[in-house]
N, CA, C and O atoms as CSV, one atom per row, in Angstrom:
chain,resi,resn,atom,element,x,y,z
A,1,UNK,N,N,7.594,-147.029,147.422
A,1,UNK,CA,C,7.228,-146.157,146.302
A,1,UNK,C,C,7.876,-144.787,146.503
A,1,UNK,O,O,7.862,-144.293,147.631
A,2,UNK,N,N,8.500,-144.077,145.374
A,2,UNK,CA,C,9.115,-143.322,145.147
A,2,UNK,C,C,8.123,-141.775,145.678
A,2,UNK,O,O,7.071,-141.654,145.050
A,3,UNK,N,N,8.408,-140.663,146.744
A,3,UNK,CA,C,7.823,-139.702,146.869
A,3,UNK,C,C,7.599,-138.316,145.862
A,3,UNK,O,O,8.251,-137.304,146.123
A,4,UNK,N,N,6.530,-138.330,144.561
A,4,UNK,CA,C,6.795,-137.041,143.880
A,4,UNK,C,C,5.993,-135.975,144.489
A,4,UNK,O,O,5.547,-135.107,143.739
A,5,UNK,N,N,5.869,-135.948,145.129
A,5,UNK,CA,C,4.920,-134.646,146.050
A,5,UNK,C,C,6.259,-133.601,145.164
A,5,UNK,O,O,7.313,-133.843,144.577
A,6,UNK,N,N,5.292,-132.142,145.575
A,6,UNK,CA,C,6.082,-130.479,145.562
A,6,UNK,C,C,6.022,-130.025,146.873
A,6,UNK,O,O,5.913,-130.708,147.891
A,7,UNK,N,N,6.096,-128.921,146.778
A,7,UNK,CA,C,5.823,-127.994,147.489
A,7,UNK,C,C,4.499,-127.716,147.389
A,7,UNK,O,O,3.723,-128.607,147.735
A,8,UNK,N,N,4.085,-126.746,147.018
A,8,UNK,CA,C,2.891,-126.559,146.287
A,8,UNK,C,C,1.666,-127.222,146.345
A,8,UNK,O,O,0.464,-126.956,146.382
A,9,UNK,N,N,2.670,-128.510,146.335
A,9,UNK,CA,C,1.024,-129.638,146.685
A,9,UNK,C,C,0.287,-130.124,145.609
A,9,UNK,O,O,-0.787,-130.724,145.630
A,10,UNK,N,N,0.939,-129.820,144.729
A,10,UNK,CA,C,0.249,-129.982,142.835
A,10,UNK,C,C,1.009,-130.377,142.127
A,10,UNK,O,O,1.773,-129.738,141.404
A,11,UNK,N,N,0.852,-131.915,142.291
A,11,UNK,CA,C,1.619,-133.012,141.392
A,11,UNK,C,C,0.864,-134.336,140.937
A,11,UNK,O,O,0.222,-135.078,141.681
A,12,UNK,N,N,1.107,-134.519,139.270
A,12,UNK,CA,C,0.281,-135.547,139.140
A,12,UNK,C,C,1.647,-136.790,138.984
A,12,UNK,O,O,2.840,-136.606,138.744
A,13,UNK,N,N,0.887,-138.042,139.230
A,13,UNK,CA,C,1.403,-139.506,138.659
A,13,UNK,C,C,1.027,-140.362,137.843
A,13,UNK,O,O,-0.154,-140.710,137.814
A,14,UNK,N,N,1.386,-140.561,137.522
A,14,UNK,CA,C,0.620,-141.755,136.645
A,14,UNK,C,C,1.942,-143.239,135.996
A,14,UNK,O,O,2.999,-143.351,135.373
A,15,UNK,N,N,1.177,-143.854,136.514
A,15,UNK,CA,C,1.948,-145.650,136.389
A,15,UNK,C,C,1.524,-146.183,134.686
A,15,UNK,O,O,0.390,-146.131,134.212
A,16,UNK,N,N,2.235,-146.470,134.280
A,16,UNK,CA,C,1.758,-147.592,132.804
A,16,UNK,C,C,2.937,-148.539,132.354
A,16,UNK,O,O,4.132,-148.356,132.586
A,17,UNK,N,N,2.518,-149.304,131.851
A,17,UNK,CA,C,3.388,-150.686,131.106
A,17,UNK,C,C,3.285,-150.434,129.716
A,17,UNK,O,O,2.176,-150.475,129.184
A,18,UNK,N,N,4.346,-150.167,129.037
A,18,UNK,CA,C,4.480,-149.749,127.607
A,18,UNK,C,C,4.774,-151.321,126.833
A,18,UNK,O,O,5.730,-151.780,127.458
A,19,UNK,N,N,4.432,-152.166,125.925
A,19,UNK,CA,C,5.166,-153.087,125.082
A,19,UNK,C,C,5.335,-152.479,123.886
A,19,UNK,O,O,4.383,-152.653,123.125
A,20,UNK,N,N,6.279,-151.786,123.436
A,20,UNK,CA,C,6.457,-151.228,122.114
A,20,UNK,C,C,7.687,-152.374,121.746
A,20,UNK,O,O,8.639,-152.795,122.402
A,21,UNK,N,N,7.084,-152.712,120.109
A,21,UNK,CA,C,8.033,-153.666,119.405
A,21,UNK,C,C,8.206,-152.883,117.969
A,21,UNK,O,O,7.190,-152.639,117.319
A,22,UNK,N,N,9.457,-152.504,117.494
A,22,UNK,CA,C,9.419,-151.876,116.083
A,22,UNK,C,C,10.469,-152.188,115.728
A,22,UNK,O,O,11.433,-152.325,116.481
A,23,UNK,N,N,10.480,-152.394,114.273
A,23,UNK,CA,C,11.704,-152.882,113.441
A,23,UNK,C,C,12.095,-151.303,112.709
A,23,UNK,O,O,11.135,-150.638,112.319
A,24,UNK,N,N,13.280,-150.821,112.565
A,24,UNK,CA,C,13.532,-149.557,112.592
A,24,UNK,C,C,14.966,-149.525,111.369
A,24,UNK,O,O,15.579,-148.599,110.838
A,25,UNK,N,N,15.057,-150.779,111.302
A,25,UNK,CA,C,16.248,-150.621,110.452
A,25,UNK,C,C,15.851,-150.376,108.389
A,25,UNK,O,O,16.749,-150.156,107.575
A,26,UNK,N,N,14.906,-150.453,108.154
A,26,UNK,CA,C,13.900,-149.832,107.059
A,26,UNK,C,C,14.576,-148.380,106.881
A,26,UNK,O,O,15.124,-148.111,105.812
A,27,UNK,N,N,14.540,-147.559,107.809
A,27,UNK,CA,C,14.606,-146.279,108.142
A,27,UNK,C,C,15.886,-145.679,107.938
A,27,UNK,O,O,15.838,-144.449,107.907
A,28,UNK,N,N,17.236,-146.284,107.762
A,28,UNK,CA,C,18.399,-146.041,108.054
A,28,UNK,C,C,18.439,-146.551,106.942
A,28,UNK,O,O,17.923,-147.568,106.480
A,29,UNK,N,N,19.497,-145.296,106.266
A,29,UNK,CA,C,20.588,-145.380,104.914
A,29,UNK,C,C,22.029,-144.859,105.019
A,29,UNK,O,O,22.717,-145.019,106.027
A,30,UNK,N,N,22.476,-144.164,103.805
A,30,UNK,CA,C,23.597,-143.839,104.221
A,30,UNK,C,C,23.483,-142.276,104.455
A,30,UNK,O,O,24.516,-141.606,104.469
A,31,UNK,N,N,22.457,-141.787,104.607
A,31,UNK,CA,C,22.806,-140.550,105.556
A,31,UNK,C,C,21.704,-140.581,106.645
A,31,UNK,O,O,21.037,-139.610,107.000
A,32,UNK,N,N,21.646,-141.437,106.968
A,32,UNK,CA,C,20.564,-141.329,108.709
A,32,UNK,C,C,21.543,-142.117,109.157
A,32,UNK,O,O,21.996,-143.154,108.673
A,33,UNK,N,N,21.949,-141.283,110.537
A,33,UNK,CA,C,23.057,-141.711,111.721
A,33,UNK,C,C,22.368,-142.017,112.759
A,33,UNK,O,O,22.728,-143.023,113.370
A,34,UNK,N,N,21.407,-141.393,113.169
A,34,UNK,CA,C,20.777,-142.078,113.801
A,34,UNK,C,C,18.851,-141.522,114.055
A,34,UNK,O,O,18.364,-140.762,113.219
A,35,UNK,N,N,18.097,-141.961,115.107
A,35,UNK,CA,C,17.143,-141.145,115.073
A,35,UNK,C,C,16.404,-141.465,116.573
A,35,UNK,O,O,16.453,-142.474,117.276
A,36,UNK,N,N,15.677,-140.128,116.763
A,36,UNK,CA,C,14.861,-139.923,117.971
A,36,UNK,C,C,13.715,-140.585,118.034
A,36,UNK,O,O,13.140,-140.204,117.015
A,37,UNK,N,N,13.055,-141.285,118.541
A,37,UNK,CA,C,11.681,-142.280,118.323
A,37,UNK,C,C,11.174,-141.206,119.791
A,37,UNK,O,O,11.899,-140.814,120.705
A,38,UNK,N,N,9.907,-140.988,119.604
A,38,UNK,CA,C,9.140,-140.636,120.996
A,38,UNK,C,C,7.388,-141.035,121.014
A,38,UNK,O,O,6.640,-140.632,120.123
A,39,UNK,N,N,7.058,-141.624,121.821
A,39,UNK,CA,C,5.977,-141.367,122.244
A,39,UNK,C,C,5.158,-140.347,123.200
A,39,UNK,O,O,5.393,-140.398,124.407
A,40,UNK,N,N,4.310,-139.524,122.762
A,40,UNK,CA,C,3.934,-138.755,123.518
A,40,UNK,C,C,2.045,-138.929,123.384
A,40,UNK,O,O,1.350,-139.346,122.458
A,41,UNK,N,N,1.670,-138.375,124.822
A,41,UNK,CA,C,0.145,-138.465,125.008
A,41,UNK,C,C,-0.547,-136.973,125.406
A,41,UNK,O,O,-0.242,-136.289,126.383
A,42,UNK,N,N,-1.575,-136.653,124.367
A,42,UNK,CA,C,-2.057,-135.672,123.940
A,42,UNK,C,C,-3.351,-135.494,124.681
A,42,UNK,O,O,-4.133,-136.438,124.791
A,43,UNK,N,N,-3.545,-134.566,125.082
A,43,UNK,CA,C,-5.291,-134.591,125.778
A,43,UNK,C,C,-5.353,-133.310,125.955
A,43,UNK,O,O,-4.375,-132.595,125.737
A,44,UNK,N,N,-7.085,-132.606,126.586
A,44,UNK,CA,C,-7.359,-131.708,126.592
A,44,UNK,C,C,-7.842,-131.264,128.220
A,44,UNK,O,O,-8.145,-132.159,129.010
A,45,UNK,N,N,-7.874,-130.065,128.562
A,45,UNK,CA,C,-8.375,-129.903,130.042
A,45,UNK,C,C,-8.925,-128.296,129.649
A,45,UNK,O,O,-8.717,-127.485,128.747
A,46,UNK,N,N,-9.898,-128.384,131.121
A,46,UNK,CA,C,-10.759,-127.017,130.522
A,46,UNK,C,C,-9.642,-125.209,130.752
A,46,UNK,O,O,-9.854,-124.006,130.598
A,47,UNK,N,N,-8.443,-126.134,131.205
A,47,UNK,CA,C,-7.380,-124.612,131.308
A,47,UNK,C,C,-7.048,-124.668,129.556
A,47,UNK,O,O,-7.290,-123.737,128.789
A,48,UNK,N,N,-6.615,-125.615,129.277
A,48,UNK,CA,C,-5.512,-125.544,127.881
A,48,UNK,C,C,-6.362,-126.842,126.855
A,48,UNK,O,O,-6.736,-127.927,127.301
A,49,UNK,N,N,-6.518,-126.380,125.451
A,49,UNK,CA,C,-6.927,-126.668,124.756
A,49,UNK,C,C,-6.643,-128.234,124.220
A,49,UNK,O,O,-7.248,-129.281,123.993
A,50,UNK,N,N,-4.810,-127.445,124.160
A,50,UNK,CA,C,-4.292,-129.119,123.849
A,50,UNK,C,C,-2.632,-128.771,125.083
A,50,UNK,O,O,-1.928,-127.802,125.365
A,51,UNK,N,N,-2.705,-130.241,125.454
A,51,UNK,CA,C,-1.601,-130.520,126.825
A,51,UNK,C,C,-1.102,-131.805,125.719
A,51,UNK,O,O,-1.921,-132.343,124.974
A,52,UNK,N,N,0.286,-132.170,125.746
A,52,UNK,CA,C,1.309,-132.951,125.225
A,52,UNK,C,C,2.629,-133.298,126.633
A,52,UNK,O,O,3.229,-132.545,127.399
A,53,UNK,N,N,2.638,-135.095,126.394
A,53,UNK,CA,C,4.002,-135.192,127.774
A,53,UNK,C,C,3.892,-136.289,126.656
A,53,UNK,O,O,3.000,-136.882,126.050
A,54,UNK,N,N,5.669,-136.240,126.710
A,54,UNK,CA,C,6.486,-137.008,126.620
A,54,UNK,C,C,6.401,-138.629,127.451
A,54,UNK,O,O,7.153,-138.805,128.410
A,55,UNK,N,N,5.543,-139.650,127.053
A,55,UNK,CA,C,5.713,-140.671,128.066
A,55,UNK,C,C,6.916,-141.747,127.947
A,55,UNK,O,O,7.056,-142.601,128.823
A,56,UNK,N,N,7.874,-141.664,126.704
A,56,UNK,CA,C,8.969,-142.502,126.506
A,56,UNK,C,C,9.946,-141.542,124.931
A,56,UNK,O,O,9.569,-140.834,123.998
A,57,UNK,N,N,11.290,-142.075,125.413
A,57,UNK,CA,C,11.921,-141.809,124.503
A,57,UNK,C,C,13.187,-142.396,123.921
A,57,UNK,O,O,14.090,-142.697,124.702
A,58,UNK,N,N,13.301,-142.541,122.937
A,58,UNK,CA,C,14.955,-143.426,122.782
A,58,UNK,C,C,15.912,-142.754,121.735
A,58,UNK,O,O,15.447,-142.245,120.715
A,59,UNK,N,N,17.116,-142.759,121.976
A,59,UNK,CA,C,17.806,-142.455,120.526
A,59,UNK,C,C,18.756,-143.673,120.009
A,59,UNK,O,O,19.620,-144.348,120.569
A,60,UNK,N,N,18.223,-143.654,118.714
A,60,UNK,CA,C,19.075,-145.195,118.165
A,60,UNK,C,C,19.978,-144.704,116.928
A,60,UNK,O,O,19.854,-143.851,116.049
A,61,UNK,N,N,20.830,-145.544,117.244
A,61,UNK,CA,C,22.379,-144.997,116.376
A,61,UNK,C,C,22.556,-146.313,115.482
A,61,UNK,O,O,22.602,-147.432,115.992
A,62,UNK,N,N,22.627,-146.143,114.464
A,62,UNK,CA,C,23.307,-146.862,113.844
A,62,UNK,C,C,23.617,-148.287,113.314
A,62,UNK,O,O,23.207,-149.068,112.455
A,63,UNK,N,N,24.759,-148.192,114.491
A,63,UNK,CA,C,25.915,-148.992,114.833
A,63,UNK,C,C,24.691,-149.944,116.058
A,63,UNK,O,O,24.921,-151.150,116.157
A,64,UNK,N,N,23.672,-149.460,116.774
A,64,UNK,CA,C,23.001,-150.582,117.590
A,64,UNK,C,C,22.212,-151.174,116.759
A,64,UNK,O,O,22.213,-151.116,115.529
A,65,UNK,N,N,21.519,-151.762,117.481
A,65,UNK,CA,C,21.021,-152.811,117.134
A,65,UNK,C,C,19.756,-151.890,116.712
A,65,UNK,O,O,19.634,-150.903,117.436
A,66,UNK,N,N,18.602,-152.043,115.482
A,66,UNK,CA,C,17.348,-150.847,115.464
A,66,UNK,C,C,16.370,-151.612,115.740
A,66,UNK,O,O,15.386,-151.382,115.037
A,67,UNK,N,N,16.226,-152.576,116.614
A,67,UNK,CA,C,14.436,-153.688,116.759
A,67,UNK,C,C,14.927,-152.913,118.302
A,67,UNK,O,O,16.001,-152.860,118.903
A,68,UNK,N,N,13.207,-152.232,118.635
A,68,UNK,CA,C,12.786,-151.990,119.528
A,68,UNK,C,C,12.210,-152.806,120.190
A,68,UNK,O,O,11.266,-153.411,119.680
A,69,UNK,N,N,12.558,-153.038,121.368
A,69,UNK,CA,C,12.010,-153.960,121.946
A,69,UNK,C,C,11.561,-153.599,123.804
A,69,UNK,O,O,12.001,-154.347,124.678
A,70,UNK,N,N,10.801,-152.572,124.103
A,70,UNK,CA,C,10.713,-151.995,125.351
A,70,UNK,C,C,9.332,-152.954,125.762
A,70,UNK,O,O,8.366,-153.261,125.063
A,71,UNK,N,N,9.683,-153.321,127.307
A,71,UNK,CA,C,8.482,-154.157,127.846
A,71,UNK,C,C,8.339,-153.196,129.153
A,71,UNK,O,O,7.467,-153.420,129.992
C-alpha cells in the first residue's frame, strides 16, 4: 500500500469502488467538442460549513467513444 502520510501528520484516505455507466452521446452536437463529467462529494465539518473533493474525473471528446463505462 501506497504511503500518503505529510509532514505534519494530517492526512486523510479514503478507498472506494466507483461503477459509473452513462450514455453521453445525447449530449453532443455540432458545437459540443467535447465535455468535462466530474463527480464530486460534498459534506460538512464543524471547521467549514460546506467541504467539496473531487472523487473522479474524465474529459470526453468527440471523436471517442461517449458510453462511460468506469468499474
Amino acid at each position: 500500500m501506497a504511503d500518503y502520510s505529510v509532514e505534519e501528520g494530517k492526512s486523510d484516505v479514503a478507498m472506494l469502488n466507483l461503477n459509473i455507466q452513462a450514455d453521453m452521446s445525447p449530449v453532443f452536437n455540432w458545437n459540443v467538442k467535447q465535455l468535462f463529467v466530474y463527480l464530486v462529494a460534498e459534506y460538512s465539518t464543524m471547521k467549514n460549513v460546506v467541504n467539496q473533493v473531487v472523487l473522479w474525473d474524465k474529459i470526453i471528446m468527440r471523436e471517442d467513444s461517449q458510453v462511460i463505462l468506469e468499474q
